[in-house]
Every structure is written in C-alpha cells, then in structure tokens.
VEXDREN-2710 file (C-alpha; in Angstrom, 1 decimal):
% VEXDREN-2710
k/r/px/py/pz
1/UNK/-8.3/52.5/28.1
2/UNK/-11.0/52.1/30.9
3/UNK/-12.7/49.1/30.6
4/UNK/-16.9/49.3/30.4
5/UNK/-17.9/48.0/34.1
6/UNK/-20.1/45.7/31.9
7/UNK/-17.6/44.2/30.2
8/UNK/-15.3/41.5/30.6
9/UNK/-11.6/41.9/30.7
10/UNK/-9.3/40.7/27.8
11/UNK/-7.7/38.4/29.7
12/UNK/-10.9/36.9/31.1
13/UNK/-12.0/36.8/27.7
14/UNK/-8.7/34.9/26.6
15/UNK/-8.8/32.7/29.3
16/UNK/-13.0/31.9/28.8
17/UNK/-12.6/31.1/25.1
18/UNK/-8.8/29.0/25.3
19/UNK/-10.9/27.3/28.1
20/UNK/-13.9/26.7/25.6
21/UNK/-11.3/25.2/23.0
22/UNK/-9.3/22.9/24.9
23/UNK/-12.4/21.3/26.1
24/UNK/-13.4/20.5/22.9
25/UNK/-10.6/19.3/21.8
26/UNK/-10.0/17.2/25.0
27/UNK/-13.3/15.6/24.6
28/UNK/-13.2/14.7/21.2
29/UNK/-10.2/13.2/21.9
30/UNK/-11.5/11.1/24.6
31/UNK/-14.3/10.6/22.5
32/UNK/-12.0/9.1/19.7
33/UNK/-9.4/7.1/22.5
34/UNK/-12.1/5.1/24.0
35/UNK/-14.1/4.2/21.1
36/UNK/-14.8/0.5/21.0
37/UNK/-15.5/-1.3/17.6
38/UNK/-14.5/-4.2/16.0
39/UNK/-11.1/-4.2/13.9
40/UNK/-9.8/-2.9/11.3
41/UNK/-10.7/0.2/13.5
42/UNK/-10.2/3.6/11.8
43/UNK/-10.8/5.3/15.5
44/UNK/-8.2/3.4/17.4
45/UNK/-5.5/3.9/14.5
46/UNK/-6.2/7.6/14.8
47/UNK/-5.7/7.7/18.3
48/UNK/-2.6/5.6/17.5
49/UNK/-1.2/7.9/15.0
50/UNK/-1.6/10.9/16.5
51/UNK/-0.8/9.6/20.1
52/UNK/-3.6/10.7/21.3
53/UNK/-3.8/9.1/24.6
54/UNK/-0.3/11.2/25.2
55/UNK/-2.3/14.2/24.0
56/UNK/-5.3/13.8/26.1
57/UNK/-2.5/14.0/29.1
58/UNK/-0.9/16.8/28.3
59/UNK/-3.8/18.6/27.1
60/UNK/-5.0/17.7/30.6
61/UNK/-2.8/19.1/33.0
62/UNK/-2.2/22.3/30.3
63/UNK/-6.4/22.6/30.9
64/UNK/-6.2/22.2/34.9
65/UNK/-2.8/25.1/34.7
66/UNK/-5.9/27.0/33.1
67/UNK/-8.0/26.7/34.9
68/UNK/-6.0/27.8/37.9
69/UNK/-4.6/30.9/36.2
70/UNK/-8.4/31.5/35.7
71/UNK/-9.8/31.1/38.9
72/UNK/-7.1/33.3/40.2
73/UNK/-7.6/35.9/37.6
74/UNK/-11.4/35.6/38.5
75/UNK/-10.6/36.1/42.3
76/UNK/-7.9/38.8/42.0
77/UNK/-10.1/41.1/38.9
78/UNK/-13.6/40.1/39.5
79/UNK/-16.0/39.2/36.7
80/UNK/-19.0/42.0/35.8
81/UNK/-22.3/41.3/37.7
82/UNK/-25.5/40.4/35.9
83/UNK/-27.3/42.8/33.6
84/UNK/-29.9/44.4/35.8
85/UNK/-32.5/43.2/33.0
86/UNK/-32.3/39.7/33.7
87/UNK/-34.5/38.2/36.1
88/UNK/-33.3/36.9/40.0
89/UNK/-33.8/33.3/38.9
90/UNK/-31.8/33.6/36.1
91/UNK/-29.3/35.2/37.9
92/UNK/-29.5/32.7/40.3
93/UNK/-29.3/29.9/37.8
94/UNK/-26.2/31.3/36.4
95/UNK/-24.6/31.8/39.3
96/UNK/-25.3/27.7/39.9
97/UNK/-24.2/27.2/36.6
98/UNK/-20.9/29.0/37.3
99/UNK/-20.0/27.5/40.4
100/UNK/-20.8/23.8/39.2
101/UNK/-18.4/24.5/35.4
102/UNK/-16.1/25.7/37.5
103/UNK/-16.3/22.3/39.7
104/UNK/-16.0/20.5/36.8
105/UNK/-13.5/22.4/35.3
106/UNK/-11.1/21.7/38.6
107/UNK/-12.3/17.8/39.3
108/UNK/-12.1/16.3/35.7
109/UNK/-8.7/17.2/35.0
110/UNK/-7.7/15.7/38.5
111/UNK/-9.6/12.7/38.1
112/UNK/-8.0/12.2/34.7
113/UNK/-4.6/12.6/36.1
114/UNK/-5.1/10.4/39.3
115/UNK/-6.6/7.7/37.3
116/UNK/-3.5/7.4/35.2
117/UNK/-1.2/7.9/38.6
118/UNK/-2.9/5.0/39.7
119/UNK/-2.7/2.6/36.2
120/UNK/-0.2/3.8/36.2
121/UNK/0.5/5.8/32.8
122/UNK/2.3/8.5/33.3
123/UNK/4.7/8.4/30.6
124/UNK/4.1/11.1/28.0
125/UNK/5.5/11.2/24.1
126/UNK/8.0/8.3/25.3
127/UNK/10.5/11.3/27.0
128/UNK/8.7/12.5/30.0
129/UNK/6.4/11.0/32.9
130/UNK/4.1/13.5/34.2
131/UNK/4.4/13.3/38.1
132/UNK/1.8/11.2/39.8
133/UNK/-0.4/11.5/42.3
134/UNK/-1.2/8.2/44.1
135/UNK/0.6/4.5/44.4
136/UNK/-0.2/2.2/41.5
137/UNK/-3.2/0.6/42.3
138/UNK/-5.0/-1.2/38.9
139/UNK/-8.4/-1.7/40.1
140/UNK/-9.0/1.9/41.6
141/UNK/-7.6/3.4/38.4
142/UNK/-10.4/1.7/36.5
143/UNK/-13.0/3.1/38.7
144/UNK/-11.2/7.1/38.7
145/UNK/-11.6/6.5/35.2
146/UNK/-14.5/5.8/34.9
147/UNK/-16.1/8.9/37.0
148/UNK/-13.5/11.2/34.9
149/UNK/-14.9/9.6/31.8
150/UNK/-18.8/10.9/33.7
151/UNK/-17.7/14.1/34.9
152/UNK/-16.1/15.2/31.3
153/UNK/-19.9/14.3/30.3
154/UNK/-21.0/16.2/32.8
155/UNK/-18.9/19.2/32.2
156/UNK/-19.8/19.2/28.2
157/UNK/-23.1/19.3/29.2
158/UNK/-23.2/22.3/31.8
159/UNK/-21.1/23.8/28.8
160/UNK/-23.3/23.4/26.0
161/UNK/-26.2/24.9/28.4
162/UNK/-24.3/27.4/29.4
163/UNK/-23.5/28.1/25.2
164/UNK/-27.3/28.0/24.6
165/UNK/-28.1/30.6/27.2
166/UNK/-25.5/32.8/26.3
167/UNK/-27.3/32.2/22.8
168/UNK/-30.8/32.5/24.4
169/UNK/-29.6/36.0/25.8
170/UNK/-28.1/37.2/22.4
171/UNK/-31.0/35.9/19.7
172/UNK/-33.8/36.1/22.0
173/UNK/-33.8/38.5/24.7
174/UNK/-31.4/40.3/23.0
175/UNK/-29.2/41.7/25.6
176/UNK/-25.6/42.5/26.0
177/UNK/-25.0/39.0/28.0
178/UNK/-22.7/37.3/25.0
179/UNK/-21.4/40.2/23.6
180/UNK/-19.7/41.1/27.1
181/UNK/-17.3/37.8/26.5
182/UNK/-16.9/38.5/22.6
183/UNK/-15.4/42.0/23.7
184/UNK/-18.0/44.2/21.5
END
C-alpha cells in the first residue's frame, strides 16, 4: 500500500507516540523520585515500592535506544514536509522546535546516565549495573544531575508546545497537521 506523501510512516508514527509515552512516564517518575517532604512520605515509599529510581534507569537508556532508532529511521525514510498552507514562520518555528526536541531527546537521557556513572549508581533491580560512562566523581554527579533534572524540564516543555500546536493546527486552523501522525 503506497503511503500518502503527506503522511507519516507507521513506524514513524510508532516511534513518535512510544516516544510521547515513555516521556511521560519517565517524568512522572522523576517527578515522584525526587519529591522532598517531610516523613511519613507517601511519594518516597512509592518510589520505594516500585523501585522507581531502577525504573527511571532503565526507562532511560530504553528512551535514548529510541531515540536513536528514530533519528535513524528519520534520516534513512524522511519525514513529510510542511503543509503548503502553513505560513514560513511557522514552518520555520517547527522546524526549530524539531531540531531543539530532538536535542533534548539525545542530551537528557545522557545526562541522566552520566550523572549516575559518576555517583556512581549504576546498579539496576539488584542483578545488573548498567555500563558507565565516567570515573566516580561525587561532586560532578550532583551537578550532571542537576542540568538533567533542567533539561527534562526543558524537554516537557518544548513537548507540551509542540502538543498544543499540533492541537492549534487540528481545532483551529483545521488542517491535516495532527492527523498526519494519528495515521487518518
């Protein structure tokens, strides 16, 4: 079945909206590991119980394998140009947009995983270590952390604007722009 040039392919679409997911999930569960409040506290047991720090980890380098496979799949297939309807500056902005997700999509994940290199933390689940990336070193780790912790804002952010002008393009103007990633 030939694909409409306007369209994005399946696998694009898979890879977009797995992306989309584990994103959400990561953050919430950053959200949840670092929250700081005085005992008994309902956040820290949850990230306890559900070894979420081990999670976030895993989730982690499973998001930056992602985002790899996606970036190649993007540079081997393409992705459909802009709808001739929308304006250059929106082009423009989307194609800024784009390029900066796509930043963030590469440098969180990395900072994540070099901060725990350098804590180091690279045990996962008590079986496995995750390999690591630098020489312990306690007082860097704190500040990797810290900019992951600032990109991952960062990155939510571009994401959410990028959700509302996909939204902004469907409700408002109408046009094909989110319906080319829903596969309709």
């Amino acid at each position: 079945m030939e694909r409409d040039a306007d369209s994005y392919r399946p696998l694009a679409r898979a890879l977009h909206w797995a992306t989309a997911a584990l994103i959400a999930l990561q953050f919430a569960f950053g959200l949840i590991m670092v929250h700081d409040a005085p005992e008994p506290n309902l956040w820290a047991t949850l990230a306890e119980r559900f070894q979420l720090y081990d999670s976030h980890k895993v989730l982690g380098i499973a998001l930056f394998a992602l985002v790899l496979v996606r970036l190649a799949n993007r540079a081997i297939s393409g992705a459909p140009g802009a709808l001739p309807e929308v304006p250059a500056w929106q082009r423009a902005a989307a194609t800024l947009g784009h390029v900066a997700l796509y930043l963030l999509l590469v440098a969180v994940p990395l900072l994540g995983w070099l901060g725990i290199s350098l804590y180091p933390a690279l045990q996962v689940f008590g079986t496995a270590s995750l390999p690591s990336l630098a020489a312990p070193d306690r007082a860097a780790s704190e500040t990797v952390l810290f900019w992951h912790g600032i990109a991952a804002f960062a990155l939510v952010g571009l994401a959410l604007g990028h959700a509302g002008a996909a939204l902004h393009h469907h409700f408002v103007r109408r046009d094909r722009t989110l319906r080319r990633m829903l596969g309709r």
